[in-house]
C-alpha positions, -999 to +999 in steps of 0.1 A: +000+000+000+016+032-010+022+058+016-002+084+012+013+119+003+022+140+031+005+172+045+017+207+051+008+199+087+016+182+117+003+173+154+032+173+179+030+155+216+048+161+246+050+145+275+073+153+308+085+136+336+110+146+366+133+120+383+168+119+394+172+085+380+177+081+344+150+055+326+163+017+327+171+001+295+133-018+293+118+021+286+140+024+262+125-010+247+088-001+256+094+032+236+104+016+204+083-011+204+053+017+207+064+036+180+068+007+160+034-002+165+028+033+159+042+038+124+027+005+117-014+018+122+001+047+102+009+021+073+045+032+074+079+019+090+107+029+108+138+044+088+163+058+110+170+055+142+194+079+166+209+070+200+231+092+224+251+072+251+281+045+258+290+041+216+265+061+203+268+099+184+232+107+185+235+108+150+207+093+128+212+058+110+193+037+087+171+009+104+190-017+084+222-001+094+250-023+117+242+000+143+206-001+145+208-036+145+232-033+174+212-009+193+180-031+192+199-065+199+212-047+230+180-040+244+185-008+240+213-003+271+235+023+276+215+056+262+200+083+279+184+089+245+164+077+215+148+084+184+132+073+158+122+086+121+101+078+092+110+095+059+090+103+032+095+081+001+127+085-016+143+106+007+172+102+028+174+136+049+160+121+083+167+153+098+139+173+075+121+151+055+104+127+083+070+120+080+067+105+118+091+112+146+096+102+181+124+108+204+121+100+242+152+107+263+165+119+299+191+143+305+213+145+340+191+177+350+169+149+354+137+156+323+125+128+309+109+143+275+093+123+249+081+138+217+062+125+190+051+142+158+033+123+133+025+146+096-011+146+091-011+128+054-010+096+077-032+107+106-054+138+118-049+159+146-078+146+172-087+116+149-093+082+160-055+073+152-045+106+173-067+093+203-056+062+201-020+074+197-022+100+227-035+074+253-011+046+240+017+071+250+004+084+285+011+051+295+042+041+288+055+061+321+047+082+350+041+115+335+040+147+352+022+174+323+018+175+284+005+188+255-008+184+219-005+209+190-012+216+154+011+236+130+025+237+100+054+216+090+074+244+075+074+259+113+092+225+127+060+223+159+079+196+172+109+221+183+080+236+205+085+211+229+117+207+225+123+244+233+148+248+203+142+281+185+143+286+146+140+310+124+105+301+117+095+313+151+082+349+156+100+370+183+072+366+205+074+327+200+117+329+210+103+344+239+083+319+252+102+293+244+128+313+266+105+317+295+102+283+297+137+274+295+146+296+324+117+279+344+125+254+371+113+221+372+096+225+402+080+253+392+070+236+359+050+209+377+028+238+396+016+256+362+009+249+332+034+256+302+008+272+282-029+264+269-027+241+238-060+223+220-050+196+241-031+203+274-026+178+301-027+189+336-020+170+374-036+180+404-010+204+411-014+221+381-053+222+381-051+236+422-029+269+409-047+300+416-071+320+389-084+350+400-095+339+431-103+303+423-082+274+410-074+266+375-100+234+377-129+256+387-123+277+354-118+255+334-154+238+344-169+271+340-153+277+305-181+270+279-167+244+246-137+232+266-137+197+289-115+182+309-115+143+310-094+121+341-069+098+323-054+080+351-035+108+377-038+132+348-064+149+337-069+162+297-083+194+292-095+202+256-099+235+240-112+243+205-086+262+184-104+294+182-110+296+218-069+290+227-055+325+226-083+342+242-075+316+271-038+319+270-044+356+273-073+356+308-045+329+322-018+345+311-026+373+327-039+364+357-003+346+360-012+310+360+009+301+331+049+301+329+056+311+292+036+341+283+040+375+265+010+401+260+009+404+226+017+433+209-009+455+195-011+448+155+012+422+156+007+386+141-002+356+170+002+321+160-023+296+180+006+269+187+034+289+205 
């Protein structure tokens, strides 16, 4: 079955986790075989994979590669990182042409970060193969917060979460992605990041103070959006139209770490 042909858009996930430990070798496993099974619903399969730790660059190399073969043979031991690509059909640029991504890895700050993007050609944002995709992945470990957005692929949404800034960013955006890099982690387990069409939220989180209330009480008074319990998270939805307007009341009120007032005139864009 040919792979269908890709989109000019993308859903990124990211999910975060704090612990001074980093992941044993058997997450590393539990992540690939889930984005394995992943690319598979997608009808697609793995083409690179990229490793950092004891014999590994980090660098990307092909899934038939000695390497790869190595890596996966070994269960996966001695990383504190992985990732994995799928490329679009006849390309070999797994660094800009990838069609699915997922990279899960800890650093000695102690993050654990996963982040998957998938283009939608293969799979809508907030379609069955989304949903089914989102709770897949809020099980594979104990996370603390996430969230789910929409952009273009031109923009590179996935460097959202991974708080790297481009060129394709507005200043505004660099901004934000600078707030939350100066954030501590404890402080990033209190409050949310941002509001995204999906943001996930623990009890911490939802008990921060809005204007007098906590963030769970305005959320259930905030018409079109819902918040659903997924385990010892909870999933708060918000249409796309209704994000900035609620990035701006929490903003504001100062229940969110990365936030700027926007400039009068100048251009927003809903992912940030």
């Amino acid at each position: 079955m040919p792979t269908p042909p890709p989109s000019h858009f993308e859903w990124v996930i990211g999910l975060h986790a704090y612990t001074q430990s980093p992941p044993p070798n058997k997450a590393f496993a539990r992540f690939y075989a889930v984005t394995c099974n992943m690319a598979a619903r997608f009808g697609v399969a793995l083409t690179h994979f990229g490793a950092e730790g004891s014999g590994y660059s980090g660098k990307f190399v092909n899934s038939s590669s000695p390497t790869a073969k190595h890596l996966v043979a070994s269960r996966f031991s001695d990383i504190t990182s992985l990732s994995c690509v799928v490329n679009a059909e006849g390309s070999d640029a797994p660094a800009f042409d990838r069609i699915v991504s997922a990279s899960f890895g800890w650093t000695p700050l102690g993050e654990l970060l996963l982040c998957v993007g998938v283009n939608e050609g293969l799979s809508a944002f907030l379609s069955q193969s989304f949903e089914s995709t989102l709770s897949t992945l809020l099980d594979t470990e104990d996370w603390c917060f996430g969230y789910c957005l929409r952009d273009s692929v031109a923009r590179r949404p996935r460097f959202q979460v991974l708080s790297i800034g481009t060129d394709t960013f507005t200043e505004e955006e660099l901004q934000l992605i600078q707030q939350w890099d100066d954030s501590m982690f404890s402080e990033r387990t209190r409050r949310p990041r941002s509001v995204y069409p999906i943001t996930i939220l623990n009890e911490t989180q939802l008990n921060c103070r809005v204007n007098g209330g906590t963030l769970e009480q305005f959320i259930q008074r905030t018409t079109g959006t819902t918040l659903t319990r997924v385990g010892k998270l909870s999933v708060w939805r918000v249409p796309e139209l209704q994000v900035q307007r609620l990035r701006d009341t929490l903003g504001t009120a100062g229940a969110l770490i990365a936030y700027v007032p926007p400039t009068p005139g100048s251009p927003t864009s809903t992912p940030r």
